[in-house]
Steps between C-alpha positions, in 0.01 A plus 500: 500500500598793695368723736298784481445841527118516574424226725149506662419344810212662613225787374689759676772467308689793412469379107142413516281715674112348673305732227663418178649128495709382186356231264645169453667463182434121539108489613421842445386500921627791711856405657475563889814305541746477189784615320544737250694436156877710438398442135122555408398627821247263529396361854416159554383285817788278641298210433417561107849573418609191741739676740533305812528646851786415544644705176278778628702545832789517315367777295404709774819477673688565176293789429567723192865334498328238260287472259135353372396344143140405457386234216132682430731689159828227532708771661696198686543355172621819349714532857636159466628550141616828607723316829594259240645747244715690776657186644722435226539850443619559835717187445674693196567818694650310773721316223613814319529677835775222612609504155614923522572433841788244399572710216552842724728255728713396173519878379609628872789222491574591122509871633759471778704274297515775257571780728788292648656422135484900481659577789761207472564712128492809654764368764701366249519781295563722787818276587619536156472802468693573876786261401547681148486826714794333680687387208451867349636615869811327490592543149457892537709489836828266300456765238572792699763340731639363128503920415627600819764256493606611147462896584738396801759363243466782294552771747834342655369501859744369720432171705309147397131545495333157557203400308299415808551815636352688213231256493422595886514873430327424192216372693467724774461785222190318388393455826518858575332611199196232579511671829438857378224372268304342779527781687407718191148417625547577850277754634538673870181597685554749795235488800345137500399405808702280742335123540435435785627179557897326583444270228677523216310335160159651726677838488598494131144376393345728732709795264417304215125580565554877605684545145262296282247732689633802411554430129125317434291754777722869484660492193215282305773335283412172314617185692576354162716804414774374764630248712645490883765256521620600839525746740772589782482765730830709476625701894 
């Protein structure tokens, strides 16, 4: 059994009022102390449905956390097959529940593996593709000293021209042009405000912020229509 919304102890009840008391569904006598069916709504005397005291004090301090099934219709028949229809229902939710469970742990560790394969690809390829950039690199640089070297020849200039020498100019060339392209980008902003701080790195990310702010708030540009790589304050 369980408890009970509409336990009567007494004819003041607040279910059962002194003028109009509820009939017994059991001996058809007017209940002055019973307990009401969650079911049929029938009430019946503690003694005709056979509820002990003892069962009744639990009800009462239960209270409507529990519930009551009388026998006058079989309602704690129709309960009981009820309870035993959702036990091993509930036993099959918590077996498919541990069953996704395990299965959401298996596709989290099949996901990361995944995303590491990727990015060990993505690594791998980027490696590649740096040390062919490198190849390409030097091949271009021992073709132009190779040119140099011949226009050299060709033109009679006095003196011996060493290979490695070329090679050095050769390189600083490149250099320089890499230089002029990186600062192809370079853009100089007068009148942004001192940090105020000693510290270097806080002073450069301090103008960092003052320059992001003035192309995203003044000059409403796109942040994904350019990039900051760094700043330095020229005096």
């Amino acid at each position: 059994m369980a408890a009970a919304s509409g336990i009567v102890n007494k004819p003041n009840s607040k279910t059962i009022s002194k003028k109009k008391l509820e009939i017994c569904g059991h001996c058809n006598v007017r209940v002055s102390e019973g307990i009401k069916c969650d079911c049929c709504k029938y009430w019946v005397h503690y003694n005709c449905e056979g509820i002990t005291d003892k069962e009744v004090d639990s009800w009462n301090i239960l209270g409507n956390r529990a519930s009551f099934y009388c026998s006058v219709r079989s309602c704690n028949q129709i309960a009981k097959k009820f309870i035993d229809c959702i036990g091993p229902l509930q036993d099959q939710v918590d077996s498919n529940t541990q069953r996704i469970e395990a299965l959401e742990k298996k596709l989290e560790a099949q996901q990361k593996d995944t995303e590491s394969e990727v990015n060990r690809a993505i690594s791998e390829v980027n490696n590649a593709i740096e040390r062919e950039k490198d190849k390409i690199k030097s091949e271009v640089r021992d073709d132009i000293v190779g040119v140099l070297l011949q226009d050299h020849e060709k033109t009679g200039a006095g003196g011996t021209v060493k290979k490695e020498q070329v090679k050095v100019e050769v390189q600083e060339a490149l250099e320089d042009e890499k230089d002029k392209a990186f600062r192809a980008g370079n853009l100089i902003i007068a009148g942004v405000p001192e940090p105020d701080t000693d510290d270097m790195d806080a002073g450069n990310s301090a103008d960092l912020a003052s320059v992001t702010r003035l192309f995203t708030d003044d000059m409403k540009l796109d942040p994904d229509s350019y990039r900051i790589t760094n700043t330095t304050r020229l005096y």
